[in-house]
PABAPA-861669 format. One record per residue (C-alpha): x, y, z; residue in three letters; residue number from 1. Coordinates in steps of 0.05 Angstrom, whole numbers, plus 5000, padded with zeros to 4 digits. Example, Ala and Ser with C-alpha at 12.3 -4.5 7.8 and 13.67 -1.06 7.14 Angstrom:
REM residues 2
     c1     c2     c3   res     n
   5246   4910   5156   Ala     1
   5273   4979   5143   Ser     2
This chain:
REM residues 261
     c1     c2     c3   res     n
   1295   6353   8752   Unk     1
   1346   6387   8715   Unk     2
   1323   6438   8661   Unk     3
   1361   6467   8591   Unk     4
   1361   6528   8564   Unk     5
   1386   6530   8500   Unk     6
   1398   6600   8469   Unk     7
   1446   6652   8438   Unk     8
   1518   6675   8465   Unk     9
   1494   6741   8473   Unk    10
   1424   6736   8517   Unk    11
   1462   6681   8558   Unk    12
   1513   6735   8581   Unk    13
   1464   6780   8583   Unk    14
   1423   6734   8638   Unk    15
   1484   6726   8674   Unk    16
   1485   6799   8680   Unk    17
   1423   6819   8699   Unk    18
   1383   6754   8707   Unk    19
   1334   6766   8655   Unk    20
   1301   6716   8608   Unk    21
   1260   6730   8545   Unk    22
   1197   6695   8543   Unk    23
   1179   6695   8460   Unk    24
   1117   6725   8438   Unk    25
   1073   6686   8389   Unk    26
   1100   6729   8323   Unk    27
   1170   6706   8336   Unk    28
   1160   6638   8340   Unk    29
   1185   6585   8287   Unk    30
   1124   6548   8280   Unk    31
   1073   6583   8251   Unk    32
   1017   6534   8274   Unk    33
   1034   6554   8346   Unk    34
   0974   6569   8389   Unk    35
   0934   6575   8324   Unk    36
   0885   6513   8332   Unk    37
   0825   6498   8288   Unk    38
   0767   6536   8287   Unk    39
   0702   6495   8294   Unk    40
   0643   6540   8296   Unk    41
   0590   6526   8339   Unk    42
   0627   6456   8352   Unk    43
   0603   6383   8357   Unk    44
   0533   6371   8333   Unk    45
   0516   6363   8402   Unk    46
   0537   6419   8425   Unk    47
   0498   6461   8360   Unk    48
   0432   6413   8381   Unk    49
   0437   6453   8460   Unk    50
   0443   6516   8430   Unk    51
   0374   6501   8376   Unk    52
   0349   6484   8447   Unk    53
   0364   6540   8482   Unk    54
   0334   6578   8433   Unk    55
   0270   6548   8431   Unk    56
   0264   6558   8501   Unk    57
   0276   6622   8507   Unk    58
   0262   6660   8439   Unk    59
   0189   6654   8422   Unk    60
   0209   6691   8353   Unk    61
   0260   6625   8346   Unk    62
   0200   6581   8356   Unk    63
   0161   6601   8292   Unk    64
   0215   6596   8245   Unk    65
   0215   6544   8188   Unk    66
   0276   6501   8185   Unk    67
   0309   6535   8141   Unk    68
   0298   6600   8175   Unk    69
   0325   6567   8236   Unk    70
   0383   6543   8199   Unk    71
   0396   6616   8170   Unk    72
   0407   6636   8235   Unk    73
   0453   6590   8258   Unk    74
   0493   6601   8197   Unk    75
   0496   6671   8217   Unk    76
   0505   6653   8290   Unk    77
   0569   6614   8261   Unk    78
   0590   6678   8224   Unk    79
   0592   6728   8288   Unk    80
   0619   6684   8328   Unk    81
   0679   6656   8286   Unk    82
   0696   6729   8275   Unk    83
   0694   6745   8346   Unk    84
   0729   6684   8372   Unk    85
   0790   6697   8319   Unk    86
   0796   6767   8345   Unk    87
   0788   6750   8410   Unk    88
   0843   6689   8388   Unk    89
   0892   6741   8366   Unk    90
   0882   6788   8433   Unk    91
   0892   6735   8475   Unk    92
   0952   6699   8447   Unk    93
   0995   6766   8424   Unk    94
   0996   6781   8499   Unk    95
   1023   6711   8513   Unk    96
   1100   6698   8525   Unk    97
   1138   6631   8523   Unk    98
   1203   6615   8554   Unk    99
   1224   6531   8518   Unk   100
   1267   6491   8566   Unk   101
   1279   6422   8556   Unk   102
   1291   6367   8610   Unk   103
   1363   6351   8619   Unk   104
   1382   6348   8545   Unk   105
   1448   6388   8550   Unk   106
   1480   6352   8484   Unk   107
   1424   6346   8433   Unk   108
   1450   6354   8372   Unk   109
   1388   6384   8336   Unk   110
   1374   6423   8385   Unk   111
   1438   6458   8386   Unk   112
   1435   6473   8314   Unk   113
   1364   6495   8319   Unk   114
   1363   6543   8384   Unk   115
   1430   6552   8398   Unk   116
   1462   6587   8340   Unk   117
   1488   6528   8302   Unk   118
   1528   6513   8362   Unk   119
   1556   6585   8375   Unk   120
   1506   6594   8423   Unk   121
   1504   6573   8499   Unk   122
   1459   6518   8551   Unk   123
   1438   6556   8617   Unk   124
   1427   6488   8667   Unk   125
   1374   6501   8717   Unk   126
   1357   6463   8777   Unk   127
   1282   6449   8768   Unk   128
   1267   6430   8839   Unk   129
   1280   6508   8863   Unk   130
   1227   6543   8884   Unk   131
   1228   6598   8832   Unk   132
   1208   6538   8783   Unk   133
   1146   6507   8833   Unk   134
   1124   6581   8842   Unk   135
   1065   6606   8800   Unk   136
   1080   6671   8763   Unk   137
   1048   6736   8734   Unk   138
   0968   6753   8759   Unk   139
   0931   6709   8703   Unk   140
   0897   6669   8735   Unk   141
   0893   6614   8685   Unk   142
   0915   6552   8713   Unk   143
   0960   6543   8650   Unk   144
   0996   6612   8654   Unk   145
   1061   6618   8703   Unk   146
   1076   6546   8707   Unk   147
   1119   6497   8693   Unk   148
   1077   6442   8632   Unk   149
   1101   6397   8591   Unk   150
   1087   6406   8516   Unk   151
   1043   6355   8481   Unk   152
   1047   6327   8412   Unk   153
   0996   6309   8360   Unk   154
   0978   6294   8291   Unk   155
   0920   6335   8293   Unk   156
   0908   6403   8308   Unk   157
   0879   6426   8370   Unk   158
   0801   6449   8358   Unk   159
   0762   6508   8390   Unk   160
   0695   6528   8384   Unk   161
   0650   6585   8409   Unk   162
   0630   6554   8471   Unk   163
   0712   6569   8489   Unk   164
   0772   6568   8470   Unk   165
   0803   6499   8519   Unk   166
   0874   6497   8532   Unk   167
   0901   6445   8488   Unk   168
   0929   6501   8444   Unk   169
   0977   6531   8492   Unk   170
   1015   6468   8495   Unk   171
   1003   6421   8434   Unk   172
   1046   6424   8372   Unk   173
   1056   6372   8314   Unk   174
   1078   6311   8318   Unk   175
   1146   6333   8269   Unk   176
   1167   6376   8333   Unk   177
   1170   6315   8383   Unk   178
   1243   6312   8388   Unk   179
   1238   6367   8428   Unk   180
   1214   6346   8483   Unk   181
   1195   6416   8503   Unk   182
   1171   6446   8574   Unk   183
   1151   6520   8574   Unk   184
   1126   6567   8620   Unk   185
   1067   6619   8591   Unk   186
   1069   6690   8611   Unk   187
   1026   6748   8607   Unk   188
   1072   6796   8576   Unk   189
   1039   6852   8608   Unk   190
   1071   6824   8674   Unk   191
   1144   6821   8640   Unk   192
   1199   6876   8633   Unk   193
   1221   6919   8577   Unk   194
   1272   6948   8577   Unk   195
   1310   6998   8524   Unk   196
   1378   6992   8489   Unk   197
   1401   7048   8457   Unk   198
   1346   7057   8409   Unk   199
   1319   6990   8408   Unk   200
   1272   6964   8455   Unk   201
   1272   6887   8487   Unk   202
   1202   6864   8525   Unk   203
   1176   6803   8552   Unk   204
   1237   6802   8601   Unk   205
   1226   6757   8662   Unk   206
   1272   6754   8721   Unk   207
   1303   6679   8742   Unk   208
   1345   6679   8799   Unk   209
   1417   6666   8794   Unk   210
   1409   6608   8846   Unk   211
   1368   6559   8804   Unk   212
   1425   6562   8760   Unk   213
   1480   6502   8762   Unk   214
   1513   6508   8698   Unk   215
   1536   6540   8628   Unk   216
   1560   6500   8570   Unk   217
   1581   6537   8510   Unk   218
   1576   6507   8427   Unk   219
   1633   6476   8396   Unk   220
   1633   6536   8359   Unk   221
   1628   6591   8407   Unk   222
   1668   6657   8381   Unk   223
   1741   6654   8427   Unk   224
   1710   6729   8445   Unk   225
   1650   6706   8476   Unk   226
   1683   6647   8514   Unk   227
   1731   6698   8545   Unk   228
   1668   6746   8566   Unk   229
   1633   6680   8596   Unk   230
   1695   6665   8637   Unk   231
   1698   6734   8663   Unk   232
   1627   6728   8685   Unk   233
   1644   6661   8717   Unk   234
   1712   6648   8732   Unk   235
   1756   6591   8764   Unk   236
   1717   6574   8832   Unk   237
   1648   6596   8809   Unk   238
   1587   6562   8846   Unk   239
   1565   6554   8770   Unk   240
   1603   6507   8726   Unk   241
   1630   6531   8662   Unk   242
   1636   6476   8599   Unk   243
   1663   6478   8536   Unk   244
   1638   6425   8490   Unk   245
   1681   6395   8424   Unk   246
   1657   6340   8374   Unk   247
   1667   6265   8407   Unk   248
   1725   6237   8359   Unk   249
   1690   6175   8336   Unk   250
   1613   6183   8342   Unk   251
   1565   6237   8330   Unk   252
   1565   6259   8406   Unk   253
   1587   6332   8445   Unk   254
   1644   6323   8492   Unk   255
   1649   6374   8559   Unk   256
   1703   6398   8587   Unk   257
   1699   6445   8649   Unk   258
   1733   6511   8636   Unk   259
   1723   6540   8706   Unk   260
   1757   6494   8760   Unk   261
């Protein structure tokens, strides 16, 4: 499996420096209906019918209600709970980090305008059969989190309720977003680096090794500047191969030409 990283000039010389990836927190992310799924109270009908039970079994005070009574207290039931599960929602999802890869789509147009700096960015080209990327990372122990998944898309929004919130949300988007074709990894950011420049201060670093990478292709319209700082990074007789890509001629298609050899 080959995975692409598509990204700016700057943090792909920057992981060729130091070998540091950025996994995104929720806040930064372009869709705003990511990981924020549907709401549905106490759930299915069924699922409101065992709690009424439950109740009844166990709260003689429940018992003697009327029916409306009883239903005041779902209602309220409802109330608490949404609250708790949005807050609980927003807890658990700003301490999440994503790092998007695609699967061997090196020359997607879209994609290059979209996460790669309208083509003055870069593509890191990972081999996804090294161990770094069968490895499960971070201490969550979610079976979701520090993995390798492939991203799911739908028409409908993912739903939680209060019996839990599922995991549908960490890796469904809309249908609109299909072309894609994402993969991500989820990290606590709690188990990433931060580190400062200058003033400024960059978290939700994650190391990659430098051996899972095969490749670096650079936008058709990567700043000259750049280009020269890649090929200082990785000159003629690197391990890594270094590509320039330039518009196809004829048809709406990239065209790569090593730089490196």
């Amino acid at each position: 499996m080959i995975l692409h990283k598509y990204t700016k000039a700057q943090y792909g010389l920057k992981y060729l420096r130091d070998g540091f990836l950025r996994f995104s927190p929720k806040l930064e992310l372009n869709d705003p209906f990511e990981m924020h799924p549907y709401l549905n109270s106490l759930g299915t009908p069924e699922h409101v019918d065992a709690i009424v039970r439950e109740l009844e079994d166990e709260d003689e005070g429940f018992r003697r209600l009327s029916p409306e009574q009883k239903e005041e207290v779902l209602d309220d039931l409802r109330a608490q709970g949404l609250a708790n599960m949005r807050s609980r929602m927003v807890s658990d999802f700003q301490s999440v980090g994503i790092l998007s890869l695609v699967k061997d789509r090196r020359q997607d147009l879209l994609m290059w305008a979209h996460y790669a700096d309208s083509h003055r960015g870069c593509v890191l080209e990972f081999d996804g059969t090294h161990e770094w990327f069968k490895t499960k990372h971070g201490t969550n122990p979610h079976d979701l989190m520090g993995v390798l998944n492939e991203v799911n898309y739908s028409p409908t929004r993912p739903q939680v309720s209060l019996l839990g919130l599922g995991k549908d949300h960490l890796l469904t988007k809309a249908e609109c977003w299909g072309y894609e074709k994402e993969w991500r990894i989820l990290l606590n950011l709690r188990d990433c680096t931060t580190q400062t420049h200058g003033e400024k201060k960059v978290n939700g670093l994650f190391q990659v090794p430098h051996e899972a990478l095969t490749g670096v292709y650079l936008g058709v319209n990567i700043d000259p500047k750049d280009r020269e700082l890649f090929l200082d990074l990785l000159p003629p007789g690197n391990r890594v191969g270094l590509f320039q890509f330039r518009q196809d001629e004829q048809d709406y298609a990239l065209v790569a030409r090593q730089l490196n050899l």
